[in-house]
DRENDOBA-962446 format. One record per residue: x, y negated, z negated of N, C-alpha, C in turn. Coordinates in pm, whole numbers, padded with zeros to 5 digits, always signed. Each point is the difference from the previous one (the first is absolute). Example, Ala and Ser with C-alpha at 12.3 -4.5 7.8 and 13.67 -1.06 7.14 Angstrom:
+01319+00569-00780-00089-00119+00000+00090-00120+00000;-00035-00105+00072+00082-00119-00006-00077-00109-00073;
REM end
This chain:
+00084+00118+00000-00084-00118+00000+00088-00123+00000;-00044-00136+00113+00079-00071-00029-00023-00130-00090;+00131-00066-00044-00073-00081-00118-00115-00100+00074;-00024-00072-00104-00090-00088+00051+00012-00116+00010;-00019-00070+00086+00071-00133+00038-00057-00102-00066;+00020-00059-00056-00100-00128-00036+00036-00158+00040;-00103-00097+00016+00062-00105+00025-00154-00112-00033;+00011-00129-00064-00094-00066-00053+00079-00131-00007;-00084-00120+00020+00025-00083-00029-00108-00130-00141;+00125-00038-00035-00038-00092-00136-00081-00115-00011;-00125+00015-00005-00082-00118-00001+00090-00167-00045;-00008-00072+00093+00067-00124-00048-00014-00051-00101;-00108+00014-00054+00001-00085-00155+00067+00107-00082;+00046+00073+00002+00067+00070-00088+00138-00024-00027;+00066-00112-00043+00139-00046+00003+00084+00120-00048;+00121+00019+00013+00095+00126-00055+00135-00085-00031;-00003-00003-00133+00128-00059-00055+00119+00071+00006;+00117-00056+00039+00125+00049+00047+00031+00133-00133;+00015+00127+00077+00022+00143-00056-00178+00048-00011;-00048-00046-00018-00168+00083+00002-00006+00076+00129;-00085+00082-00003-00058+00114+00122-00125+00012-00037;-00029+00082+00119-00119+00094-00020+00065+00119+00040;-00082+00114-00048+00006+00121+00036-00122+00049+00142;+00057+00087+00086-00118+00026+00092-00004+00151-00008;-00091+00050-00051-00007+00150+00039-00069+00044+00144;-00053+00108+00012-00097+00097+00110-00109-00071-00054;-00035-00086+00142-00138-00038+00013-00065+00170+00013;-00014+00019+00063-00104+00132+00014+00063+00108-00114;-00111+00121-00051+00094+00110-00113+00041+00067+00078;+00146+00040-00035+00094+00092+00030-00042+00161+00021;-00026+00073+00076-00023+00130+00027+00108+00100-00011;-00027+00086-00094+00088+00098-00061-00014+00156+00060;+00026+00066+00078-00066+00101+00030+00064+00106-00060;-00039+00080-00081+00048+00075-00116+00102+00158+00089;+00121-00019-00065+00136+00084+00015+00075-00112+00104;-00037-00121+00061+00081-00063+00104+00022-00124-00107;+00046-00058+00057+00037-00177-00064-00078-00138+00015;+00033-00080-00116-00039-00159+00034+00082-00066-00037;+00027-00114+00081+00069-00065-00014-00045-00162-00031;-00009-00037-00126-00061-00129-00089+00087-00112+00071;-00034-00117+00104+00066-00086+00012-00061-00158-00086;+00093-00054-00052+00023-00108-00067+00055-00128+00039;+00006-00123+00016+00100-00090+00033+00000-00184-00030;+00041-00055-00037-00033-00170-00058-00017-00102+00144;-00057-00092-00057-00030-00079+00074+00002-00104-00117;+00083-00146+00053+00079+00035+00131+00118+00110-00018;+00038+00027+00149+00146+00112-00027+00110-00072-00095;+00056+00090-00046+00070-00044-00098+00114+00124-00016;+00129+00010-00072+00077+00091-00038-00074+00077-00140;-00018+00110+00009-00022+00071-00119+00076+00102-00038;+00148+00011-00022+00065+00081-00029+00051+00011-00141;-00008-00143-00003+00022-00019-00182-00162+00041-00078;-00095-00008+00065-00119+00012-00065-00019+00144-00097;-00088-00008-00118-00090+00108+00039-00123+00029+00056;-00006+00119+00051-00088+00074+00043-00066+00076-00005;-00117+00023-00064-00056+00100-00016-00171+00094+00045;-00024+00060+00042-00156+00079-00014-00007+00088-00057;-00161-00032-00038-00023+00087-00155-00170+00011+00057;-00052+00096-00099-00150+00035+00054-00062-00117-00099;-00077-00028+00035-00136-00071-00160-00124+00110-00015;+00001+00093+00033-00094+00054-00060+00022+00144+00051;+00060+00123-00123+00096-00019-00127+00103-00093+00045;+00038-00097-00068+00093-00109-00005+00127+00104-00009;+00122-00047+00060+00122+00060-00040+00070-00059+00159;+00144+00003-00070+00068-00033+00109+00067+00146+00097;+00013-00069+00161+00004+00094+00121+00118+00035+00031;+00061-00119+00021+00156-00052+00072+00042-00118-00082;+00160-00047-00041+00025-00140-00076+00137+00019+00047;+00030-00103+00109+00136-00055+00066+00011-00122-00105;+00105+00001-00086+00100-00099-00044+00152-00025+00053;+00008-00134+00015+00112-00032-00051+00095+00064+00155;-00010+00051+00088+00043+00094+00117+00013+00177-00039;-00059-00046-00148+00005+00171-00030-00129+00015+00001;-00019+00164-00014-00133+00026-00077-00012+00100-00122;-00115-00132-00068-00014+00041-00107-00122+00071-00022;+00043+00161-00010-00140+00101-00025-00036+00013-00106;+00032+00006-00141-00016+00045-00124-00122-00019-00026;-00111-00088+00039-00159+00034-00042-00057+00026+00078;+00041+00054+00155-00081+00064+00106-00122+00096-00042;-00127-00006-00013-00071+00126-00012+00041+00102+00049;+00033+00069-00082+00069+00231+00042-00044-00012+00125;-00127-00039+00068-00099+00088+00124+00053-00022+00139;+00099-00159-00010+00028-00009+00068+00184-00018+00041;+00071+00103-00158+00097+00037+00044+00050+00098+00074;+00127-00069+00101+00018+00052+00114-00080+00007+00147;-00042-00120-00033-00142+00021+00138-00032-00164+00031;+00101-00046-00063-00034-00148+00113+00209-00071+00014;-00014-00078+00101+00088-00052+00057-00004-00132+00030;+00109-00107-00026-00025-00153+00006+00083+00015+00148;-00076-00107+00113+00063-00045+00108+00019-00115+00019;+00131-00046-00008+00044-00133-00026+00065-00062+00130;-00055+00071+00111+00070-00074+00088-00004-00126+00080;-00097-00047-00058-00040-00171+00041-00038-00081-00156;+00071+00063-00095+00026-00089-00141+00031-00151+00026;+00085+00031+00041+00076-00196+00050-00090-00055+00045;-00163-00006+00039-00090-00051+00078-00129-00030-00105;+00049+00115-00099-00154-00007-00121-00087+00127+00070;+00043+00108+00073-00059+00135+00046+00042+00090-00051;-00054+00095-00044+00002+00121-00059-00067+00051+00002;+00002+00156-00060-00122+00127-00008+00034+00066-00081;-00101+00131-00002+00063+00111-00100-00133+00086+00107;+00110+00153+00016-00050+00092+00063-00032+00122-00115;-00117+00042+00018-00017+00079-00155-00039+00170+00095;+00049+00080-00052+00007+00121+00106+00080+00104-00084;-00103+00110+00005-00146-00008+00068-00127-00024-00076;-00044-00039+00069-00170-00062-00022-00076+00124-00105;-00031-00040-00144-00098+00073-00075-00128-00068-00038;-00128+00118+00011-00115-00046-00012+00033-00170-00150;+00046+00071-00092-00036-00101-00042+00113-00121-00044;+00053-00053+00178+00022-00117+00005-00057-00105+00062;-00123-00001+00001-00086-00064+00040-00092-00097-00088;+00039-00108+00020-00082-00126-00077+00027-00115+00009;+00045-00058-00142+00048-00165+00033+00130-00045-00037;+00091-00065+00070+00144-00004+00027+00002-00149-00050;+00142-00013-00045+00025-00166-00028+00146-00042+00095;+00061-00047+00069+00112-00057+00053-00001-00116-00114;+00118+00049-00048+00065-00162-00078+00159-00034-00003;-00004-00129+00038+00159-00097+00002+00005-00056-00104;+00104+00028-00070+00070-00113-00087+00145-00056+00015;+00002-00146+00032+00144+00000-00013+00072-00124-00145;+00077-00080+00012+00057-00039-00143-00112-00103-00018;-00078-00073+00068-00118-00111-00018-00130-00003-00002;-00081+00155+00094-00071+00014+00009-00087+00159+00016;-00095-00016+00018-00022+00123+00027-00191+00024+00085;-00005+00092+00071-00152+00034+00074-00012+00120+00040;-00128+00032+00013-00027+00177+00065-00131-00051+00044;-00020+00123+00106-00110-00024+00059-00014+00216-00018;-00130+00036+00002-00100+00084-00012-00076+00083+00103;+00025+00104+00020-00029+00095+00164-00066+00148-00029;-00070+00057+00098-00034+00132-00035+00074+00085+00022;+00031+00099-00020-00014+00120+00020-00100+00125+00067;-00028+00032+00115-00086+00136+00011+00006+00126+00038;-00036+00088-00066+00098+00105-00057-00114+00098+00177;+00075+00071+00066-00140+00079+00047+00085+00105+00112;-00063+00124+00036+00014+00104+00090-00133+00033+00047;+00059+00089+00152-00109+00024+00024-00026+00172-00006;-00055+00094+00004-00014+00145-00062+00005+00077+00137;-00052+00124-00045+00037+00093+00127-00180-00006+00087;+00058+00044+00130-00110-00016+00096-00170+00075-00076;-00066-00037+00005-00146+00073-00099+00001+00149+00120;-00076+00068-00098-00087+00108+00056-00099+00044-00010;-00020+00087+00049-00188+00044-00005-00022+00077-00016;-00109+00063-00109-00080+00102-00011-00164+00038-00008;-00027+00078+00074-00145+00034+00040-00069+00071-00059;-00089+00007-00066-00073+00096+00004-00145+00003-00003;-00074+00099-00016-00158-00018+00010-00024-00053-00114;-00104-00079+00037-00099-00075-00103-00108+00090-00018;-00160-00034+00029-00090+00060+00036-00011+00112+00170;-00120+00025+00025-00021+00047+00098+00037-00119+00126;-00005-00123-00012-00081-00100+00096+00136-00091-00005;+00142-00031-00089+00093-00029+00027+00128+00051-00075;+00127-00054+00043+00149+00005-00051+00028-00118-00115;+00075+00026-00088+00045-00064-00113+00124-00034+00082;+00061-00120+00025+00151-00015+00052+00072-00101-00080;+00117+00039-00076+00087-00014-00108+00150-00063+00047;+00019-00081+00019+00128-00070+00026+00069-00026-00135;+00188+00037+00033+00045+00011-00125+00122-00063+00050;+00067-00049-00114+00141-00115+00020+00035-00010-00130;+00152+00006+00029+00092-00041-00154+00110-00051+00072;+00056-00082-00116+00166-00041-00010-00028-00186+00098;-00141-00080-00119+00008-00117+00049+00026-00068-00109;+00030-00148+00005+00008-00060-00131-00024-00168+00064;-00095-00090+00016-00119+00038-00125-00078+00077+00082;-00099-00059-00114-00132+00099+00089-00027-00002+00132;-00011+00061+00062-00056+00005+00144-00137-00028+00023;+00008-00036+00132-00174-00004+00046-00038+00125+00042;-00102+00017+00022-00065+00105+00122-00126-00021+00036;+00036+00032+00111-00110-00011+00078-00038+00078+00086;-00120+00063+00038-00058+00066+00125-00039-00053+00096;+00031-00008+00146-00060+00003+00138-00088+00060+00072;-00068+00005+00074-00088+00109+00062+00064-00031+00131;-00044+00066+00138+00085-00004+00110-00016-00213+00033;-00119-00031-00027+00029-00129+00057+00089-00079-00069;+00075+00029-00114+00054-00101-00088-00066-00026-00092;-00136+00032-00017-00080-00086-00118+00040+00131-00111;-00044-00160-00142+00054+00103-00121-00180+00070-00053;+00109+00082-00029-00090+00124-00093+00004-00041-00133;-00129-00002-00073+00007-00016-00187+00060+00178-00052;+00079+00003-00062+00061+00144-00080-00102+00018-00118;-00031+00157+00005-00087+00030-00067+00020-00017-00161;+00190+00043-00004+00073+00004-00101+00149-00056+00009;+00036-00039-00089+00141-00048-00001+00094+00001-00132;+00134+00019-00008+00062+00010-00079+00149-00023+00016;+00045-00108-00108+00100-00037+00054+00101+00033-00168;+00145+00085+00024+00004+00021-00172+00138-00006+00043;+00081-00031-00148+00161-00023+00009+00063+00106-00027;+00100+00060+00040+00091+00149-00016+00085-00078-00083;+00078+00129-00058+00089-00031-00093+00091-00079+00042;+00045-00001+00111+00102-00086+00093-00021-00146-00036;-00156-00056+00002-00005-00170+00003-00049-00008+00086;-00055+00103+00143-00033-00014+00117-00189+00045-00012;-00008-00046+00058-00190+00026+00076-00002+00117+00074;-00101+00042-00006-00116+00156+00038-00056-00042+00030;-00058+00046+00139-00145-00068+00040-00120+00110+00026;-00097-00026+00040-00131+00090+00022-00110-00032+00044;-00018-00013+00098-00127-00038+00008-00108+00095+00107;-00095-00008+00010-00118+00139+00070-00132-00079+00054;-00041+00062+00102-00087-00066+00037-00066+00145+00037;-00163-00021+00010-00089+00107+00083-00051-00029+00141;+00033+00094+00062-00063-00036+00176-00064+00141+00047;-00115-00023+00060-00070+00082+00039+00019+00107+00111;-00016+00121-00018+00069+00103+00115-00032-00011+00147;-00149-00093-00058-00044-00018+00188+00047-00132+00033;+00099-00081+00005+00009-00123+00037+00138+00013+00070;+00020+00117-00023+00206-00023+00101+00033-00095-00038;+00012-00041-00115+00047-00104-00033+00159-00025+00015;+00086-00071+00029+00114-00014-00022+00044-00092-00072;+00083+00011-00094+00031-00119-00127+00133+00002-00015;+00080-00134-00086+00137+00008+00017+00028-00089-00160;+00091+00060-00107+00052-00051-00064+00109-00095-00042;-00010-00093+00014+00093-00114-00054+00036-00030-00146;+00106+00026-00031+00068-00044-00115+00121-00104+00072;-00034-00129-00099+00041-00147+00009+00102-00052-00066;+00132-00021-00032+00106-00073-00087-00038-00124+00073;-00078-00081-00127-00032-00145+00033+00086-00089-00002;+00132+00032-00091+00109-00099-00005+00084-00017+00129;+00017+00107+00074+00058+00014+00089-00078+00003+00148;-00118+00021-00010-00119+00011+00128+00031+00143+00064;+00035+00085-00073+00058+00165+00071-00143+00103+00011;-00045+00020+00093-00099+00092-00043+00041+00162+00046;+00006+00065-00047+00008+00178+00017-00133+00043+00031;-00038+00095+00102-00104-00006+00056-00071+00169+00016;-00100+00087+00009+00017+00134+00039-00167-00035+00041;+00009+00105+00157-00147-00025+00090+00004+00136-00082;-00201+00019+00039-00031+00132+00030-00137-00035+00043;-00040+00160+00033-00106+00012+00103-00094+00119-00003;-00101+00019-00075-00152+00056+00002-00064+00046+00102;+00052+00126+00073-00139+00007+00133-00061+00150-00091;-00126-00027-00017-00062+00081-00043+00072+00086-00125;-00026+00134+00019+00087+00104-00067+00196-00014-00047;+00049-00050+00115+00096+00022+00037+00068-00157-00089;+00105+00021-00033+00087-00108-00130+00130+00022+00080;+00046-00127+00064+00119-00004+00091+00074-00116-00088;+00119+00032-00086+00043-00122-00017+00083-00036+00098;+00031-00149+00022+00121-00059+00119+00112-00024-00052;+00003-00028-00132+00164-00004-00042+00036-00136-00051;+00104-00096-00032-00012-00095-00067+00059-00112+00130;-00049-00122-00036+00080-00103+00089+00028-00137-00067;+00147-00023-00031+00037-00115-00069+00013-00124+00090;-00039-00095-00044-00002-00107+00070+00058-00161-00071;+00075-00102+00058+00008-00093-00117+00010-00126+00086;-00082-00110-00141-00057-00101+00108+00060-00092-00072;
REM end
């Protein structure tokens, strides 16, 4: 993932006395996609040298610090455990007031609210960014079986999402289907189970298609199938991403 660029400008009435800044974080939240990386970009305005500064990100909610560049060293000694060994300061546009920290790899629960903060010998500011923690699971599948005499019970199943997923049913035109039942539950992992079933009648050949949705990302995982009478043909799964 690459960092994120930021760039804003300072309302004029806002005077900035010689050594003051602002801090600019990620206008938009940072997307974490869990076992890969993110990379938190940070930087002052105006540019400025921050090598003498400190530096630090820390969560606010559990509060604790992430990363803390002092001094051209770094100083870890109150890093929260969770995220030792798993983040990295990139200082290669320091002299400008740019920096980051690449945190890798991505765990469910680093996802929330981040602080970027500068201090140097006169002053000090942070500015405040998200975090969103999310994957998308394995392709759904399907299972059939009889209901009554007059239709099929059809059961679409999916794991390994985080957050919750959508779902949804299609019929061949695209339009959605209401699910008779649904169930959405967390595995021991931290990850989402999904479930959901709908009833369709044996005389309608109906053909229907399951969608499971990662909304953070717009990913949908997809599986058709198809009802002619007696006969239960599944088609197999088709991933798609928009």
């Amino acid at each position: 993932m690459m960092p994120v660029t930021v760039s804003v400008m300072i309302p004029l009435f806002l005077k900035l006395f010689p050594g003051q800044f602002y801090v600019i974080g990620p206008r938009e939240p940072v997307i974490g996609l869990v076992g890969e990386e993110a990379v938190l970009s940070c930087q002052l305005s105006p540019s400025m040298d921050a090598q003498n500064m400190e530096v630090k990100w820390y969560r606010n909610d559990p509060f604790g610090l992430v990363h803390h560049y002092s001094t051209s060293q770094v100083d870890m000694e109150q890093q929260r455990p969770e995220y030792q060994g798993r983040t990295e300061f990139l200082k290669g546009n320091i002299t400008k007031g740019h920096v980051a920290l690449r945190i890798h790899p991505i765990q469910l629960s680093d996802g929330g609210e981040y602080a970027c903060f500068f201090e140097s010998s006169t002053y000090y500011n942070d500015a405040t960014f998200q975090v969103l923690v999310t994957v998308s699971g394995r392709a759904p599948h399907i299972h059939i079986e009889p209901g009554n005499k007059k239709d099929f019970k059809v059961t679409c199943m999916s794991t390994g999402w985080y957050p919750e997923p959508e779902v949804q049913w299609r019929n061949h035109q695209g339009l959605h289907l209401a699910p008779g039942s649904e169930t959405k539950t967390m595995e021991g992992s931290g990850l989402f189970h999904v479930e959901s079933s709908i009833t369709v009648d044996k005389s309608s050949r109906a053909e229907v298609s399951c969608v499971v949705r990662n909304t953070i990302l717009s990913v949908e995982k997809e599986v058709h199938v198809s009802l002619a009478g007696k006969r239960q043909e599944e088609h197999g799964t088709l991933q798609h991403e928009r």
